[in-house]
C-alpha positions as CSV (number, residue, x, y, z in Angstrom):
1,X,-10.4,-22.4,4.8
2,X,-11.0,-21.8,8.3
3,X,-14.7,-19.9,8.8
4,X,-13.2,-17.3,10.9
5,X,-16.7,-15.9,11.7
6,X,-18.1,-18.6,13.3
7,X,-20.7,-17.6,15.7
8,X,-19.3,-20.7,17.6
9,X,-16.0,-19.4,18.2
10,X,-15.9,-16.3,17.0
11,X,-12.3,-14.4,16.8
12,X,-13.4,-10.9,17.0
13,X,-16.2,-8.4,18.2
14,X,-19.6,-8.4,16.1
15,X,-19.1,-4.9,15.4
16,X,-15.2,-6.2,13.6
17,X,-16.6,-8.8,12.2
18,X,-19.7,-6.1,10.6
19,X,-16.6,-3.7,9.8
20,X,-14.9,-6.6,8.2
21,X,-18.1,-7.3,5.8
22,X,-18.3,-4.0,5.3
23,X,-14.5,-3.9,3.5
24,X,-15.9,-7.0,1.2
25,X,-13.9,-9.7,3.7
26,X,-17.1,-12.1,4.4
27,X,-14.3,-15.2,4.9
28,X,-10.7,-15.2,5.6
29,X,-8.3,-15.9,2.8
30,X,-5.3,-18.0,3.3
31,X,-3.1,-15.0,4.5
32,X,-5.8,-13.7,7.1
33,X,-7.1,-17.4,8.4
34,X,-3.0,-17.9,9.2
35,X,-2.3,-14.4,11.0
36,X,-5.5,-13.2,12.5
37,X,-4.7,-16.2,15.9
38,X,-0.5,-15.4,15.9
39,X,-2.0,-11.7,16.6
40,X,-4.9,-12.4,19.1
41,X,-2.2,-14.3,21.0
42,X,-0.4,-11.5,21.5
43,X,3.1,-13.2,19.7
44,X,5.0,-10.9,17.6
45,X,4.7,-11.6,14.1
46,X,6.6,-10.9,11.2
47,X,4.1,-11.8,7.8
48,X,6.5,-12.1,4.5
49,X,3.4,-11.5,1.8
50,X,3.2,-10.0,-1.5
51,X,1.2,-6.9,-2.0
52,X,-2.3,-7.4,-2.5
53,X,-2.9,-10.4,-0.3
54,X,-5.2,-8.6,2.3
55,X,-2.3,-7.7,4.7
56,X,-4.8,-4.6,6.0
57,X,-6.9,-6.4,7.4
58,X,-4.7,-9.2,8.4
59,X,-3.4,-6.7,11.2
60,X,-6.2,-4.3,11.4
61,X,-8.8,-6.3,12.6
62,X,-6.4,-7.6,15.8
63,X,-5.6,-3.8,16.2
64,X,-9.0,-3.4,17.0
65,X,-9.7,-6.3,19.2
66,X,-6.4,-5.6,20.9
67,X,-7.8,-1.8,21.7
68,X,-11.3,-3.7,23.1
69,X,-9.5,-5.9,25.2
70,X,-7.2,-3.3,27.0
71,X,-8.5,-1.2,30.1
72,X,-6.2,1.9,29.1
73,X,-8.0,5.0,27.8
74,X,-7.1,7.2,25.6
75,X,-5.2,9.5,26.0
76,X,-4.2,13.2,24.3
77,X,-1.5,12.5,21.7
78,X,-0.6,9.0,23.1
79,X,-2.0,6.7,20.2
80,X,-2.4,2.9,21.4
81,X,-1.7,1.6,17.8
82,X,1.0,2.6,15.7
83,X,0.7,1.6,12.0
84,X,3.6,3.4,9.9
85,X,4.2,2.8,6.0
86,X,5.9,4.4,3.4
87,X,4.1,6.7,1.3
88,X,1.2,9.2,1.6
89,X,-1.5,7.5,-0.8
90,X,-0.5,4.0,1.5
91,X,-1.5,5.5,4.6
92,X,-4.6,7.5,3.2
93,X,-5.5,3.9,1.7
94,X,-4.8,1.8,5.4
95,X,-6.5,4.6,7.0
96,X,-10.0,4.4,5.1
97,X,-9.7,0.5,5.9
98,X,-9.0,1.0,9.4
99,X,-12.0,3.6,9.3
100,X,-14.0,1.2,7.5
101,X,-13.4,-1.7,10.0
102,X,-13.6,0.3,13.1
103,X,-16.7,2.4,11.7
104,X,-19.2,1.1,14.6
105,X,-16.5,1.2,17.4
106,X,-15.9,3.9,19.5
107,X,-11.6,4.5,18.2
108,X,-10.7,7.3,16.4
109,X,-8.0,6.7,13.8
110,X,-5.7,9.5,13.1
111,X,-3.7,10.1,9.8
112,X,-0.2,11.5,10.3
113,X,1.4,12.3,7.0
114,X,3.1,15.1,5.3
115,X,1.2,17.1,2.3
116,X,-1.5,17.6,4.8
117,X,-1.8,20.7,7.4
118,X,0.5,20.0,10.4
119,X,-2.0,22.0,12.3
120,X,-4.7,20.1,11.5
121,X,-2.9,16.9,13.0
122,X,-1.5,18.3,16.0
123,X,-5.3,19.1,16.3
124,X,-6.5,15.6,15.8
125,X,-3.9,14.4,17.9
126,X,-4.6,16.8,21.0
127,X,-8.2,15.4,21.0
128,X,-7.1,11.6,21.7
129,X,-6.2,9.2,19.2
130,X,-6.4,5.1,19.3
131,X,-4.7,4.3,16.1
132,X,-2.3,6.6,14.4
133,X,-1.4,5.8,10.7
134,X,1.9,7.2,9.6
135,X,4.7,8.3,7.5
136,X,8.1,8.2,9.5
137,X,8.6,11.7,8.5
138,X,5.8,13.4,9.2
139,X,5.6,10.9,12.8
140,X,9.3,12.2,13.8
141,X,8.5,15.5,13.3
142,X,5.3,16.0,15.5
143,X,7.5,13.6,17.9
144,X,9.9,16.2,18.0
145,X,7.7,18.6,18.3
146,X,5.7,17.4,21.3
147,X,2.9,16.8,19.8
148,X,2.8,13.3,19.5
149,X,4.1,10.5,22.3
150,X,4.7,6.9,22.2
151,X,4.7,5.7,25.5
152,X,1.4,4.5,25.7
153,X,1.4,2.0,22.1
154,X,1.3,-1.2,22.7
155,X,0.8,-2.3,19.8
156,X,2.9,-1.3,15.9
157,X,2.8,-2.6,12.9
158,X,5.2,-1.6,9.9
159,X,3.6,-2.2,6.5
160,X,5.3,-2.5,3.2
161,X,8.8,-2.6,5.3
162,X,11.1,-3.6,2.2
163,X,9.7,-0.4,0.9
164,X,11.7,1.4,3.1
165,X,15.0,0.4,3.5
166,X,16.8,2.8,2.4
167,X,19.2,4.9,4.5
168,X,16.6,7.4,5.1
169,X,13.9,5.1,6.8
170,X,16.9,3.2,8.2
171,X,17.8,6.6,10.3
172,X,13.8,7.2,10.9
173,X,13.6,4.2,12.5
174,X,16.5,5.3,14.7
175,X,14.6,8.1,16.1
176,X,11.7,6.6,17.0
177,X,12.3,3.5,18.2
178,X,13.3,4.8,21.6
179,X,10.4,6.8,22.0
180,X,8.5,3.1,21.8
181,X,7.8,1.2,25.1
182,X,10.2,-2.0,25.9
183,X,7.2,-3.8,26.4
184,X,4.8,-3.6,23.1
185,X,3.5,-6.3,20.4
186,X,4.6,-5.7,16.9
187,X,4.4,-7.2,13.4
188,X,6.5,-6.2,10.3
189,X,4.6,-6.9,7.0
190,X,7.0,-7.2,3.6
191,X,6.6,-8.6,0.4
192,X,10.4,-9.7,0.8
193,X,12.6,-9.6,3.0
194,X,16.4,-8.5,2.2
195,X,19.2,-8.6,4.8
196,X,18.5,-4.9,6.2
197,X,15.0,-6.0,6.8
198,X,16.1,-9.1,8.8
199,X,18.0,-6.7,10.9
200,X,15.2,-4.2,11.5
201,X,13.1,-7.3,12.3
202,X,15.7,-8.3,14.9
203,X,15.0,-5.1,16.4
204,X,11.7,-5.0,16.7
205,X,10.2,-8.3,17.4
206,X,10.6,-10.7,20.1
207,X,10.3,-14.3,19.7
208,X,8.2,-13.7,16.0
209,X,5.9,-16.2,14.3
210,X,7.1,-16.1,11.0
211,X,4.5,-17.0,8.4
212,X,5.3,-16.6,4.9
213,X,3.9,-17.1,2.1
214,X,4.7,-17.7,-1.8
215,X,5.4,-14.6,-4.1
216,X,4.1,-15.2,-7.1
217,X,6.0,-12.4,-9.5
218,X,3.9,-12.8,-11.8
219,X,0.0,-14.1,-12.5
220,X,0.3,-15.0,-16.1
221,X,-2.9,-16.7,-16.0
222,X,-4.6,-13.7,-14.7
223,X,-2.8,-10.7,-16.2
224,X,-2.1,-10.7,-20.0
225,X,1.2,-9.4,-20.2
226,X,2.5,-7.9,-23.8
227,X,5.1,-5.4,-24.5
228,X,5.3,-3.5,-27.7
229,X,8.6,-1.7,-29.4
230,X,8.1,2.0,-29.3
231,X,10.4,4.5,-30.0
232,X,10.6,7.6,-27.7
233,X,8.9,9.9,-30.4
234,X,6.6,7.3,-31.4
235,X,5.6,7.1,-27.5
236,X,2.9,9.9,-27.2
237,X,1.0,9.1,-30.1
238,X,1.2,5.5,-29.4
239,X,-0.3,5.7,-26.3
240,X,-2.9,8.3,-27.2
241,X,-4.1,5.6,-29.3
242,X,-3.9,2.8,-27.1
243,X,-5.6,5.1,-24.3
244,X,-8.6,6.4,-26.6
245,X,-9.1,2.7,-28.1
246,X,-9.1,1.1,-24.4
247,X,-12.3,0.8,-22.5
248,X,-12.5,0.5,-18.7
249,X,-9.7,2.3,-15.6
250,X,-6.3,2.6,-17.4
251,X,-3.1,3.3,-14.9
252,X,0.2,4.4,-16.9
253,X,3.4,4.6,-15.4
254,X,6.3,7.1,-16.6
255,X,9.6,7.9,-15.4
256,X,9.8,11.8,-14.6
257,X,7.0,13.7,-12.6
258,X,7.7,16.2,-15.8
259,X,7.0,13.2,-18.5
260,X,3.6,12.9,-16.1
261,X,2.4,16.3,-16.8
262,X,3.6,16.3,-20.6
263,X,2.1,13.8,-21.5
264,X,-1.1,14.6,-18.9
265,X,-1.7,17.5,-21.3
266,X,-1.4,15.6,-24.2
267,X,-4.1,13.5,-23.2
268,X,-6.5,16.3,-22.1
269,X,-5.8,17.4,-25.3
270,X,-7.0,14.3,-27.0
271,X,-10.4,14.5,-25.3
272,X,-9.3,12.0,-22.9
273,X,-10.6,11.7,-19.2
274,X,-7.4,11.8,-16.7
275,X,-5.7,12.6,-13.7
276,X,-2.4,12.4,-12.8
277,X,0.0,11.6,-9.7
278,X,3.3,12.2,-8.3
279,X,5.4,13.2,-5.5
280,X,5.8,17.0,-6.3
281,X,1.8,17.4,-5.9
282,X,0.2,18.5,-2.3
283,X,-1.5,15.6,-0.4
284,X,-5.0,16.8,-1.3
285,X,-4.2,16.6,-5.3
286,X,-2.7,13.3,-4.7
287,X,-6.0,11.9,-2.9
288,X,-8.3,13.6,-5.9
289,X,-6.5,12.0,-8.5
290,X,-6.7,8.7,-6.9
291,X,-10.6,9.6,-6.1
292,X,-11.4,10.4,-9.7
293,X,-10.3,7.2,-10.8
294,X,-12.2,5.3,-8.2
295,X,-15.1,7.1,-8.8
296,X,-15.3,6.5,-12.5
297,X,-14.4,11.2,-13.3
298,X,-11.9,9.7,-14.6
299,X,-10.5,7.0,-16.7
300,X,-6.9,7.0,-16.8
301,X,-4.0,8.1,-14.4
302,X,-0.9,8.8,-15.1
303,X,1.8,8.3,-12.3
304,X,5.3,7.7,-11.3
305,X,6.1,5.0,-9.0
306,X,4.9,6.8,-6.3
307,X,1.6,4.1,-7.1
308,X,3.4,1.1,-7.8
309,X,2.5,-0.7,-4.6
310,X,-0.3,-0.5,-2.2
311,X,-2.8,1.2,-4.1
312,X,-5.8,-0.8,-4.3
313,X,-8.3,0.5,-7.3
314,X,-11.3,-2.1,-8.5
315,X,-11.3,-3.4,-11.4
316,X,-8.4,-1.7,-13.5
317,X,-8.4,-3.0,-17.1
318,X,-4.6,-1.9,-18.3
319,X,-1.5,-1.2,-16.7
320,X,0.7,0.6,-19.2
321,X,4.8,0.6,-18.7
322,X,5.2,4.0,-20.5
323,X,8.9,3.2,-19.6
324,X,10.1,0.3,-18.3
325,X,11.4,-0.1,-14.9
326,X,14.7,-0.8,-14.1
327,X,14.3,-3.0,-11.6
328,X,12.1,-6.2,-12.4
329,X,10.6,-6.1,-8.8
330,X,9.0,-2.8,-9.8
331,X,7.5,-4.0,-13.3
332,X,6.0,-6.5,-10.7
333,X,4.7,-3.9,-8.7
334,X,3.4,-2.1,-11.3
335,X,1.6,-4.7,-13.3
336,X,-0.1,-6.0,-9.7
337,X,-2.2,-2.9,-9.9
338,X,-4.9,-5.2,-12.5
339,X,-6.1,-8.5,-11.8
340,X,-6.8,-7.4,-7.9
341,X,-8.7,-9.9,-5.5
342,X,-9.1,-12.7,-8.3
343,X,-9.9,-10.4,-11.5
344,X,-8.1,-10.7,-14.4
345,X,-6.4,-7.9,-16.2
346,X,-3.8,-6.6,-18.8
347,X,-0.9,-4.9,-18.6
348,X,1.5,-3.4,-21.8
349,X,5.1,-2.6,-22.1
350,X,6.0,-0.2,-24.4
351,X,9.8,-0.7,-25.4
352,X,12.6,1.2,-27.4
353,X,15.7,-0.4,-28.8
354,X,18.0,0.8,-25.7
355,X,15.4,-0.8,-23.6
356,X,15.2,-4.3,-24.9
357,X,18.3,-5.4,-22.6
358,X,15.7,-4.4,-19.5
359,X,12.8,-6.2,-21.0
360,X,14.7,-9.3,-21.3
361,X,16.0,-8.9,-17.9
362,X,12.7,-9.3,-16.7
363,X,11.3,-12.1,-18.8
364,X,14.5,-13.9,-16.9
365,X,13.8,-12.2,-13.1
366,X,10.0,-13.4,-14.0
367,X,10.5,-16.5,-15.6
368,X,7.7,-15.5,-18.2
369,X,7.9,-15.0,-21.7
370,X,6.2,-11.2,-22.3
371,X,4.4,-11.8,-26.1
372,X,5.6,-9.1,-28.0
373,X,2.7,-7.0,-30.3
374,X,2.7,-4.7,-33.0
């Protein structure tokens, strides 16, 4: 592995380099040591890595040296970097990184998503801003409003991209793309890359490095993977059990954001230590939840899928498929919450009879065999 902080040739500022330490990254991994020169070059790059693989800091340590090396200033609602991604806890999470890396630099990094006071942003923006992080939404509509400009970022990155191709971002994209400068470095960070993403790339990036590397569905090694059959009323009890018996951060995925606060009571009711997420929940809730697990006030969360990717918790023990997916590339998503950064970890299916035909679908979109338990 290349030593990326040798004081020899060092690739970034002392102060990065201190920030970078201070986020746990002391070397480069593979994904890092690969991207952090295609950036500094200035080249466009478009990275094709699973979640997980330290793709934060793969683009927001060059954000920083990039803002170092330019003579602009800031400027009142101009921000230099533009990061955007998909979902509110995803930004809040790139945002503390960003924070984190940046902490003994003089850039302020702004958060621009929605479940958050508009006023409070407009605020944060009117005071100057260096890096904005973003939801497309929430970005369009304080474009809109005035509040926000573009012409002064020359640098963007879009994180978690095949996230967000749906019609929707598709049309997002639309809108703020010509409020973007012709001449501006950008990278485009997916775990895969369908055909729409292709296009969107086309758009975007000139002449791109593309570096990509393996997706590995599945870490059997690392993540025991089981699945149990459970019928729907055996479900609650089932996991009550499972929940109470279980030491160590539990994350339980359900279907419904009403199954999410059923079965939230039903816990609390148990005695059990939890907090639950979804998308019907204002921004601040959201962030709690995800705080009280972190911070150990609580030991299980129960969410939709609005945590399936990006959300980076230490050590969580169990991953729990309440219901499965129906999309293998989400049960992937899902289960990559345990066995972060190396760690190993377990995650459990539960599964009724009308569910066996999407459990077997993903043993064949995996290529793994899920051992079956009582």
């Amino acid at each position: 592995m290349t030593e990326a902080f040798s004081t020899d040739t060092p690739l970034f500022d002392p102060l990065i380099i201190a920030g970078l330490k201070q986020v746990g990254i002391d070397k480069p991994n593979e994904v890092q040591t690969r991207v952090w020169p295609e950036v500094l070059s200035g080249k466009d790059v478009l990275l094709i890595a699973q979640t997980g693989s330290g793709k934060t800091a793969a683009y927001a340590a060059p954000a920083f040296q990039h803002l170092l090396a330019s003579k602009d200033t800031r400027q009142p609602g101009a921000p230099r970097v533009l990061i955007l991604a998909p979902t509110r806890e995803l930004v809040t999470q790139i945002a503390g990184v960003c924070r984190q890396i940046g902490r003994r630099l003089a850039f302020r990094t702004r958060l621009l998503c929605g479940g958050l006071p508009k006023d409070a942003q407009v605020e944060a923006l009117a005071e100057g801003v260096d890096i904005a992080v973003a939801t497309p939404g929430r970005l369009i509509d304080l474009l809109m409003s005035g509040a926000c400009r573009l012409d002064a970022t020359t640098m963007l990155v879009i994180d978690e991209v095949d996230q967000m191709l749906d019609e929707d971002f598709l049309t997002a994209m639309d809108e703020i793309i010509p409020h973007l400068p012709d001449r501006r470095q950008a990278m485009l960070c997916s775990a895969t890359l369908p055909a729409a993403g292709r296009a969107l790339a086309n758009r975007l990036l000139y002449k791109p490095v593309t570096l990509e590397f393996a997706t590995q569905t599945v870490t059997p090694r690392r993540i025991k993977q089981r699945a149990m059959f459970v019928e729907t009323e055996e479900k609650p009890a089932t996991l009550t059990r499972l929940c109470a018996e279980t030491e160590g951060r539990q994350i339980v995925f359900l279907r419904t954001k009403a199954s999410v606060d059923q079965i939230g009571k039903l816990l609390r009711k148990a005695g059990l230590s939890i907090a639950v997420l979804h998308g019907d929940l204002a921004q601040g809730a959201r962030q709690k939840a995800v705080d009280a697990l972190r911070a150990g006030r609580a030991q299980i969360l129960l969410t939709t899928d609005v945590a399936a990717r990006g959300l980076d918790i230490d050590d969580v023990a169990l991953v729990v498929n309440y219901d499965l997916p129906e999309k293998a590339e989400t049960y992937v998503h899902r289960i990559g919450r345990t066995a972060r950064a190396g760690k190993r970890g377990a995650a459990l299916a539960f599964c009724t009879r009308d569910e066996r035909v999407l459990l077997r679908a993903i043993e064949k979109e995996i290529g793994y065999r899920i051992s079956i338990v009582s």
